[in-house]
N, C-alpha and C positions, 0 to 999 in steps of 0.2 A: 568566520565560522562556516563551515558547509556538514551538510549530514550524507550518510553514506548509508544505503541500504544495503545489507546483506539477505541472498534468502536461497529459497529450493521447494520445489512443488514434490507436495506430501502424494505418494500413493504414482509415483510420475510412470515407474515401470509396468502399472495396471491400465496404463492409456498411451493411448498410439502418439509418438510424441506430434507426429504431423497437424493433430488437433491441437494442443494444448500452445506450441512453441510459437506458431504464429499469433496466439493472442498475450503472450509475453513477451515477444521482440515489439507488437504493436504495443501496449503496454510501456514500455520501457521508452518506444520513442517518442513518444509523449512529452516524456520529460528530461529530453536528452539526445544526444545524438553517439555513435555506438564508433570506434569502442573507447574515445575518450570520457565521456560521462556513464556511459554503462556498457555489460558487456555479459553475455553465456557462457557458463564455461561449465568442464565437467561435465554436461550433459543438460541436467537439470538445475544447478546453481547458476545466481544471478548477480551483479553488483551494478548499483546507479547509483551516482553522483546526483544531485541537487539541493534546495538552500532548505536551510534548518525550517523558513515559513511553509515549503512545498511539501516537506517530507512526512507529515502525516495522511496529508491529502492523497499525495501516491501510494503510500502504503496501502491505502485502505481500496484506489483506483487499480492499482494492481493486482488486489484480492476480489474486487467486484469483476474482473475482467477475465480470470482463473476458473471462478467460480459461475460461469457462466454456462461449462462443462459440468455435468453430474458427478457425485463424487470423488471431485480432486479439490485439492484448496497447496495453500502456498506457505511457507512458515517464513518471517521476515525479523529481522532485526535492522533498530534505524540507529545508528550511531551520529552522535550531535562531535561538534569541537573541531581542532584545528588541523587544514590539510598542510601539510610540510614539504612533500614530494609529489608534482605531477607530472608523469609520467606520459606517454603518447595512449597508453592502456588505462583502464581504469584500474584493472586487476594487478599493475604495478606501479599504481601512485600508494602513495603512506603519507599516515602521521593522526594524531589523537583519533579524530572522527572513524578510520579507519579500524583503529583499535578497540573504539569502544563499540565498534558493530562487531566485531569478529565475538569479542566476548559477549556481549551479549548474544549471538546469535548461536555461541555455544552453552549459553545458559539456558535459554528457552527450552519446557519440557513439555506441560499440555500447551502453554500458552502457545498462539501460533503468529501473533506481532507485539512486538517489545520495544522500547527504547532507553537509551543508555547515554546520558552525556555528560559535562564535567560535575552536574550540580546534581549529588542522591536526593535529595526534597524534592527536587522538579520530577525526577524520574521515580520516585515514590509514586507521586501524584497524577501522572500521566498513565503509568502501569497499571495503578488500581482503577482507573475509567477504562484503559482501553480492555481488561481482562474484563469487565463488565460490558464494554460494547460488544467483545468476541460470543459472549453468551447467545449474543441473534446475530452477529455476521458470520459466524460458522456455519450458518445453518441455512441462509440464504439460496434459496433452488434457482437454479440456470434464468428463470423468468424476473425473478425480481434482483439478482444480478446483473442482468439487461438492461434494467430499471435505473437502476444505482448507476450504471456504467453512464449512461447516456444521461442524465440528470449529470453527474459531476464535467462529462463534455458540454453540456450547455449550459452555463450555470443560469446563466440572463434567460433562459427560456421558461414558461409556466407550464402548469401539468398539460393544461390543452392543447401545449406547440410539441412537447412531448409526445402524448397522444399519438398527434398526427405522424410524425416519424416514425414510431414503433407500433402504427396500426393498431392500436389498441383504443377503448374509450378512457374518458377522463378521470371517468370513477376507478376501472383498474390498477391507474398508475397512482390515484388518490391510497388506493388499499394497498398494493406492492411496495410505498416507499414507506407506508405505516410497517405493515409488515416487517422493512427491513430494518426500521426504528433512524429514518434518515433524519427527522427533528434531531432527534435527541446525539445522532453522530454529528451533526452539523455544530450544537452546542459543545458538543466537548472539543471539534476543530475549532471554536473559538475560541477557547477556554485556553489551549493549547496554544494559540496564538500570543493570549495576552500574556500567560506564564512565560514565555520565549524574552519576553523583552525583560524579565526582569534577570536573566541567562547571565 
């Protein structure tokens, strides 16, 4: 099984893409290498390939990383299932996962990350946290976007090694990752995790 994000940065024609594209190509290589696992195309749409475990984490790494710019954010669909055709492109490999990003990615209306895979209960159950997590990641300001960004790059690191990289004190990044409700994202990434296996 592999999962396939679909997406496109909301509001892209109000920002000069020179800002926004280099923290989405870095973004994307992250978790991938271009353009067999992911790939720009159209302008502002995006597609990565990675495993069903990574694919929440990036969605949410690629919205922290968007959002790091003042109002712009990302709209994503994560499609879970089975890849049939790979392709030297991302953008012309096929098969299940691909499909069920496409639709869902055409289903999404306020929500701005969805996911969609073989099993409705699971994607029940992951849609209704993650449209409760969107309630304070939408709304995330450029600073505790930073926060989030560089917390999920080091995971093994504590607020005080943090701190020190992003020049900030220890209480800041204490109140920013509250702010941004990163307990309580990190919980529902587990929650998601252990759901996955019963897939």
């Amino acid at each position: 099984m592999v999962a396939i994000i679909t997406g496109d940065i909301k509001n892209s024609t109000a920002h000069n893409a020179s800002k926004w594209l280099p923290l989405l190509k870095g973004a994307l290589s992250h978790y991938g290498r271009e353009p067999f696992q992911w790939e720009v195309y159209r302008g502002d749409s995006f597609q990565l390939e990675t495993t069903p475990e990574k694919a929440l984490e990036a969605g949410i790494y690629i919205k922290a990383c968007i959002k790091q710019l003042r109002n712009i954010d990302v709209r994503m669909a994560i499609g879970l299932g089975q890849k049939t055709y790979a392709a030297k492109k991302i953008t012309e490999s096929n098969g299940e996962a691909f499909v069920n990003s496409g639709k869902c990615f055409e289903g999404l209306k306020k929500q701005n990350l969805a996911i969609k895979s073989p099993n409705k209960k699971f994607d029940d159950h992951i849609n209704l946290l993650l449209e409760l997590a969107l309630l304070t990641m939408d709304h995330w300001t450029p600073a505790i976007a930073k926060t989030v960004v560089n917390t999920i790059e080091n995971p093994s690191m504590n607020q005080r090694e943090l701190a020190s990289i992003l020049n900030k004190s220890q209480g800041n990044i204490s109140e920013e990752l509250s702010k941004a409700g990163f307990d309580e994202i990190k919980k529902m990434m587990q929650f998601y995790q252990t759901q996955l296996q019963n897939l």
